[in-house]
C-alpha positions in Angstrom: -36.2 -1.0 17.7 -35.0 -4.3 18.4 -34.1 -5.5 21.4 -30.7 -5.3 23.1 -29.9 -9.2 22.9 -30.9 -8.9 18.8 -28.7 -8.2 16.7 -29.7 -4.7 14.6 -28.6 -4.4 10.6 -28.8 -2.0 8.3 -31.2 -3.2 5.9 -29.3 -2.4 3.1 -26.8 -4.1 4.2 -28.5 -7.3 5.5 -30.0 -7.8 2.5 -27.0 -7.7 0.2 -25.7 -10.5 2.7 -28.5 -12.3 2.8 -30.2 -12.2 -0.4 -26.9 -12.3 -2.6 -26.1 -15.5 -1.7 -29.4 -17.1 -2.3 -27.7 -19.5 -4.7 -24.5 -19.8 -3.2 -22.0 -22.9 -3.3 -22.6 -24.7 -0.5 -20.4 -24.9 1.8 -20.9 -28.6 2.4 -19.8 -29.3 -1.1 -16.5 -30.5 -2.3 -13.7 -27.7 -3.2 -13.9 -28.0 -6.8 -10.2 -27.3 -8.9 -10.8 -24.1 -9.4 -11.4 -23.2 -5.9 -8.8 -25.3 -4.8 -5.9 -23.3 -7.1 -7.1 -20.2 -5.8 -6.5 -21.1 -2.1 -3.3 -22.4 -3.5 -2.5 -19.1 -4.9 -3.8 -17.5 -1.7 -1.3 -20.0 0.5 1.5 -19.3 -2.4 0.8 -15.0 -2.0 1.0 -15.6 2.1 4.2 -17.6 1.9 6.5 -15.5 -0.9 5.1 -12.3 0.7 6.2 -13.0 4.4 9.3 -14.3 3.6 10.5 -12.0 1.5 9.3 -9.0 3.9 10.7 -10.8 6.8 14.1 -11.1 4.6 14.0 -7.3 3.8 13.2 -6.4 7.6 16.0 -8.8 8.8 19.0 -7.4 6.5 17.7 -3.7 6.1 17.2 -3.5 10.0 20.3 -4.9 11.1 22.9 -5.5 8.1 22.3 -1.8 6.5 23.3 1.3 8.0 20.6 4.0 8.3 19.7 6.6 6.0 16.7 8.3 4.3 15.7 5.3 1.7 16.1 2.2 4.3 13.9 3.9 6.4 11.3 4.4 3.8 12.0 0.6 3.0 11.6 -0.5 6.1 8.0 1.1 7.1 6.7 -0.2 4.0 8.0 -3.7 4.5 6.9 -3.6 8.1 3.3 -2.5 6.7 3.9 -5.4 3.5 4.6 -8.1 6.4 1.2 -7.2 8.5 -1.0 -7.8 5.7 0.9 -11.1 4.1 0.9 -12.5 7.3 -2.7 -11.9 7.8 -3.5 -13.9 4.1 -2.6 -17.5 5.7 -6.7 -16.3 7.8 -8.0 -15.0 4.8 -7.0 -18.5 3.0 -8.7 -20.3 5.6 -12.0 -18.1 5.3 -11.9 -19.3 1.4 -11.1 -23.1 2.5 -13.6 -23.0 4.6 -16.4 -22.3 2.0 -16.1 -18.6 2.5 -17.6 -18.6 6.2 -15.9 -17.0 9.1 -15.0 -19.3 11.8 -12.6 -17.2 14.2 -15.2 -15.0 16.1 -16.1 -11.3 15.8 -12.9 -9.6 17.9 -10.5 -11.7 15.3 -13.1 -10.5 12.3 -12.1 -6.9 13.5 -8.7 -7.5 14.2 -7.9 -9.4 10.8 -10.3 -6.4 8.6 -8.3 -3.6 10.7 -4.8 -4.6 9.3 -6.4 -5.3 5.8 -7.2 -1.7 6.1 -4.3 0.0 7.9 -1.9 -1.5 5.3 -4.2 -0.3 2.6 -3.8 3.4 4.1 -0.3 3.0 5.1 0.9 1.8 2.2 -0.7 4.5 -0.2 0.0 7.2 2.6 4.1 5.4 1.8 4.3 5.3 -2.1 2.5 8.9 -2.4 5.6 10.1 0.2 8.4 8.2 -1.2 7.3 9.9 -4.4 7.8 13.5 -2.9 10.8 12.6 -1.8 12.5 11.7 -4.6 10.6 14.6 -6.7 12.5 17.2 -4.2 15.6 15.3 -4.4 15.3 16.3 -8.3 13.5 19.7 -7.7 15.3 20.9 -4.9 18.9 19.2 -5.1 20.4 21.8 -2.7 17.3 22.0 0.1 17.3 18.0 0.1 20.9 17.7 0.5 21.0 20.2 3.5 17.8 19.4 5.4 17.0 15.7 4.1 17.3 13.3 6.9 16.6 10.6 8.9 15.4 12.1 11.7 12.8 14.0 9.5 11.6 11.0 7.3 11.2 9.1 10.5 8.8 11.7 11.8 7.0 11.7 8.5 6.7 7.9 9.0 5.5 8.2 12.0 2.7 10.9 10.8 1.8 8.2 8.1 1.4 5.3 10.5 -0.6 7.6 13.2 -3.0 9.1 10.0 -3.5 5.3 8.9 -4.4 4.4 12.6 -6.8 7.0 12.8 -8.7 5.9 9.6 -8.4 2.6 10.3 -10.1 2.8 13.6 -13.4 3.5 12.1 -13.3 -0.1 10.1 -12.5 -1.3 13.6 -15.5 -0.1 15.1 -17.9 -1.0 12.0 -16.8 -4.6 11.7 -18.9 -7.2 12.7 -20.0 -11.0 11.4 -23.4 -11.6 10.0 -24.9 -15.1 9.2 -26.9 -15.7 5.9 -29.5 -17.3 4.9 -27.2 -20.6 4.0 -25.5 -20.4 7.7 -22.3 -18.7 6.7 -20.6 -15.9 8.6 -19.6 -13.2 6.7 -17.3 -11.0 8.1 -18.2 -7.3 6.7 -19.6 -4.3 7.5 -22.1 -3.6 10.1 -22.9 0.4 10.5 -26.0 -0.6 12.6 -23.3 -0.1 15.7 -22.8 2.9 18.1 -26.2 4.5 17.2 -27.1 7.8 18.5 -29.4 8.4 21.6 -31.8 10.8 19.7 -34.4 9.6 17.1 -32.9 8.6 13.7 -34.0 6.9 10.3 -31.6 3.5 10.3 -31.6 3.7 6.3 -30.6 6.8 5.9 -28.3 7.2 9.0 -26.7 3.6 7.3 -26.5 5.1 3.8 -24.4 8.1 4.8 -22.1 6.1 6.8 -21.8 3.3 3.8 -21.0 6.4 1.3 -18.7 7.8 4.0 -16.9 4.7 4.4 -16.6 3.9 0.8 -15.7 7.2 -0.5 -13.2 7.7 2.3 -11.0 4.5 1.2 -11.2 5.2 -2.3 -10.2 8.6 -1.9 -7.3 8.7 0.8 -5.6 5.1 0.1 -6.3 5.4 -3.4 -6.9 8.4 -6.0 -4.7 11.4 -3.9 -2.1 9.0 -3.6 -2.4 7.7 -7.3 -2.3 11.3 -7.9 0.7 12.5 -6.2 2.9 9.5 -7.3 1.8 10.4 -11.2 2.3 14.4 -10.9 5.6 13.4 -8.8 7.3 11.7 -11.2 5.6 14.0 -14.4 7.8 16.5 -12.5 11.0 14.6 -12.2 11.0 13.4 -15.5 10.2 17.3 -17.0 12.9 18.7 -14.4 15.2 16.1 -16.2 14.2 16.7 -19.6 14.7 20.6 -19.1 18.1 19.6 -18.2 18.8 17.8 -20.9 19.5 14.7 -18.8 18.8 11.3 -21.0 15.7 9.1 -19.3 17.3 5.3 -20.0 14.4 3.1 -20.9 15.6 1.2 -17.4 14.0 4.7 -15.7 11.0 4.6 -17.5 10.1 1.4 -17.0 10.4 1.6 -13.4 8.0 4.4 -13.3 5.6 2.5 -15.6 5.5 -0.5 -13.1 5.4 1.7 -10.0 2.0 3.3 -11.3 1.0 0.3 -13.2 1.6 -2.1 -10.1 -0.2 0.2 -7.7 -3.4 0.8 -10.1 -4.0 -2.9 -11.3 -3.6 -4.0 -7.3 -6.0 -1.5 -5.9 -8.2 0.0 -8.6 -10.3 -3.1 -8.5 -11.1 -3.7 -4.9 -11.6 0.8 -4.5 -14.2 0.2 -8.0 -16.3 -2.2 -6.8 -16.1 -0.5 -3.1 -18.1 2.6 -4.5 -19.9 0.7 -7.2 -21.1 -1.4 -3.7 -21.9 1.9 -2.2 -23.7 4.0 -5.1 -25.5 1.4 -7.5 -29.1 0.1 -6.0 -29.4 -2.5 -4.0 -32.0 -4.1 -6.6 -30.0 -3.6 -9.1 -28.5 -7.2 -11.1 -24.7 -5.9 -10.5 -24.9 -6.0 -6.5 -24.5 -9.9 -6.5 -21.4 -10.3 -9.3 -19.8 -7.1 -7.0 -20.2 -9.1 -3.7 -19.0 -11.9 -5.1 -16.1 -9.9 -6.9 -15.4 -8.0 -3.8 -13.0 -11.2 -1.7 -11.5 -11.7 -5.4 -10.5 -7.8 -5.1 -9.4 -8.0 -1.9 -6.8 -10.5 -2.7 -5.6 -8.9 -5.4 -5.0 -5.7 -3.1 -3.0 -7.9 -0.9 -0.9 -8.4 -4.4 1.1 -5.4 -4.0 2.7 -6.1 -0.5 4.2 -8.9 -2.6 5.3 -6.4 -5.8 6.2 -3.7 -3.4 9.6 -5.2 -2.1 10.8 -6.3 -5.7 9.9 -2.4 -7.2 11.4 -0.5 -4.1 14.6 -2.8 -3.4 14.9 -5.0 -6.0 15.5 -2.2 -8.6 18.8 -1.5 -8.6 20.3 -1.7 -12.5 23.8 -3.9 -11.4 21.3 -6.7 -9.5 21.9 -9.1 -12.5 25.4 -8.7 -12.2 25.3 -8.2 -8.3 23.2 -11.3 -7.6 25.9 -13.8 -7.0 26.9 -11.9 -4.1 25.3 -12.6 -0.7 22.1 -10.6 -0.3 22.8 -8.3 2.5 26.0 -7.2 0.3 23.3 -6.5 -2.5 21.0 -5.0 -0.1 23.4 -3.0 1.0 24.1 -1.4 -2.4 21.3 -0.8 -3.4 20.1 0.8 -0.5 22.9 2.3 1.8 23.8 6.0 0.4 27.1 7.4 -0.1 27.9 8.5 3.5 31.4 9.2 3.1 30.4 11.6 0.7 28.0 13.3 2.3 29.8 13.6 5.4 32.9 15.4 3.2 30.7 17.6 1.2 28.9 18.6 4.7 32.3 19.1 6.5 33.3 21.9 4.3 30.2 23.8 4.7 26.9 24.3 2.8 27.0 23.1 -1.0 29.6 25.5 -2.3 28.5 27.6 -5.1 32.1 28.2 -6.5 32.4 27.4 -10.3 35.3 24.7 -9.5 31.7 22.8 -8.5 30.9 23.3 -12.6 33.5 20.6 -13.4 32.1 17.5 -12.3 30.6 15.3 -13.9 26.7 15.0 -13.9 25.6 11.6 -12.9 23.1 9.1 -14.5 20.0 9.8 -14.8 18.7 7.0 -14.2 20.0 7.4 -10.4 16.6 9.8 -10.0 14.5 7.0 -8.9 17.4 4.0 -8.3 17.2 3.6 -4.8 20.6 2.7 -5.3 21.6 6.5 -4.4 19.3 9.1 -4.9 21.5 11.9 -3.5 23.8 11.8 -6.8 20.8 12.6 -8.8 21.0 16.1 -7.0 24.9 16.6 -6.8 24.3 15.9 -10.5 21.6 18.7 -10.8 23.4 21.1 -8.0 26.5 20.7 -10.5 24.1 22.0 -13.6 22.4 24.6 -11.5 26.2 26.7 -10.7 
């Protein structure tokens, strides 16, 4: 066992640090073009991202009245802002050669909301998803019992899960110095060993696998799941009612599942391709050098989340002129008036004089524009 004022690795791990980067760039060397446009694109990612959260934040919070979908849109900006505006460090670990400069506690800190907004913002899509697959399913239940009050408890059971599986990444997080004098800032699960006698190797492999397995799982293939069965469901509740699927709806579904695959499938396939193929074998030094490249491309969909979930509203061409909190504002604020009239006259009436009005769109399904017509449209088919 070393001693206390050494630092202790897992020797899996050390060596993939280490010996990976035998033949490195170095980090003395000039930024050659092509590492130069990617820290471009990083700066470019940072910038558009934060803004445009920031924007959404700023006119959903205070220029939108509150209902079901502004709250969903404003948890996952809030969680879209924390990671953007942790790419401008991320940038500066590229610039700088790919070392870390800003000390362990800001490693953990910086990996931590990397992590939390990976978790919070699959925990987000998986339950925006349900919601609007009960707004079709279950028209009547979601237009008596869907509320605020209740999404904003389910938020806050989202961002309390993600904390709690963020917290091991915290504890795990360290910096480690190569052979070539660069600070990595990575995994350490050589930390918080028990008292008793243990094997380091195996008691770092079973962490490693736990860790690995646990991100690819929770932030990526349940929620991956639930957003595909979710909308498999509201487009077979719609096709059962012989409600026409505009190309408009299907491509927003395409580029909801698409945009959330191609950001985080790579980064969650080389995680447990890191964790399950030999550490001799040739493919561990092209997936630690693919792994930063991942990560960026992760940090993608707090960019592409904002313009699928707002920004996808069928009359924004036409509605662009007007200033953006008006647009915001229809595309996002539900019919209150409505609501509050069909709620003053009791529970939705059953009464055939219901049968007479018109279905709506169906396109409105998965508009954030106003999901609750989809189910006064279904309600109307169902009596």
């Amino acid at each position: 066992m070393a001693s206390p004022s050494s630092p202790v690795y897992c020797p899996r791990i050390f060596t993939t640090m280490v010996n990976v980067t035998l033949n490195p760039i170095n980090s003395t060397q000039k930024i050659t073009p092509l590492s130069a446009f990617v820290i471009s694109l990083h700066g470019l990612f940072s910038s558009v991202g934060i803004v445009e959260n920031l924007l959404i934040l700023g006119i959903v919070g205070f220029h939108v009245r509150r209902s079901v979908i502004s709250i969903w849109i404003l948890n996952l900006a809030a969680s879209d802002l924390l990671a953007t505006a942790s790419l401008p460090f991320f940038t500066l670990y590229m610039a700088k050669g790919r070392t870390w400069t800003l000390g362990t506690p800001f490693c953990r800190l910086h990996s931590s909301i990397f992590f939390l907004n990976m978790f919070v913002s699959g925990f987000l899509l998986a339950a925006i998803s349900m919601d609007r697959c009960l707004v079709v399913l279950k028209p009547v239940w979601a237009q008596n019992y869907r509320n605020t009050a209740i999404v904003a408890k389910v938020c806050g059971v989202i961002w309390a899960l993600a904390v709690l599986c963020t917290v091991p990444f915290y504890l795990f997080r360290d910096t480690i110095t190569d052979r070539n004098g660069r600070i990595k800032c990575y995994y350490n699960y050589a930390q918080l060993l028990p008292a008793q006698p243990f094997d380091l190797e195996s008691l770092c492999k079973r962490r490693e696998e736990a860790f690995g397995l646990t991100k690819f799982f929770l932030a990526f293939l349940i929620p991956l799941l639930i957003i595909i069965f979710s909308y498999i469901a509201v487009n077979a509740k719609l096709a059962r009612r012989g409600c026409r699927r505009p190309y408009r709806f299907v491509r927003l579904v395409v580029a909801v599942v698409v945009s959330f695959i191609i950001c985080w499938a790579p980064y969650h396939i080389l995680s447990v391709m890191e964790v399950l193929t030999p550490l001799d074998h040739p493919s561990q030094q092209s997936i630690a050098r693919g792994l930063p490249t991942a990560a960026t491309i992760g940090f993608l969909n707090s960019i592409l989340n904002p313009v699928l979930y707002v920004f996808s509203c069928p009359d924004l061409c036409s509605k662009i002129r007007h200033s953006l909190g008006a647009v915001m504002e229809s595309v996002l604020a539900e019919d209150l008036a409505e609501l509050a009239r069909r709620r003053s006259s009791g529970r939705i009436s059953n009464s055939t004089s219901e049968a007479t009005l018109k279905p709506r769109n169906a396109i409105t399904a998965l508009c954030l524009k106003g999901e609750m017509e989809v189910s006064e449209g279904l309600s109307t088919h169902e009596n």
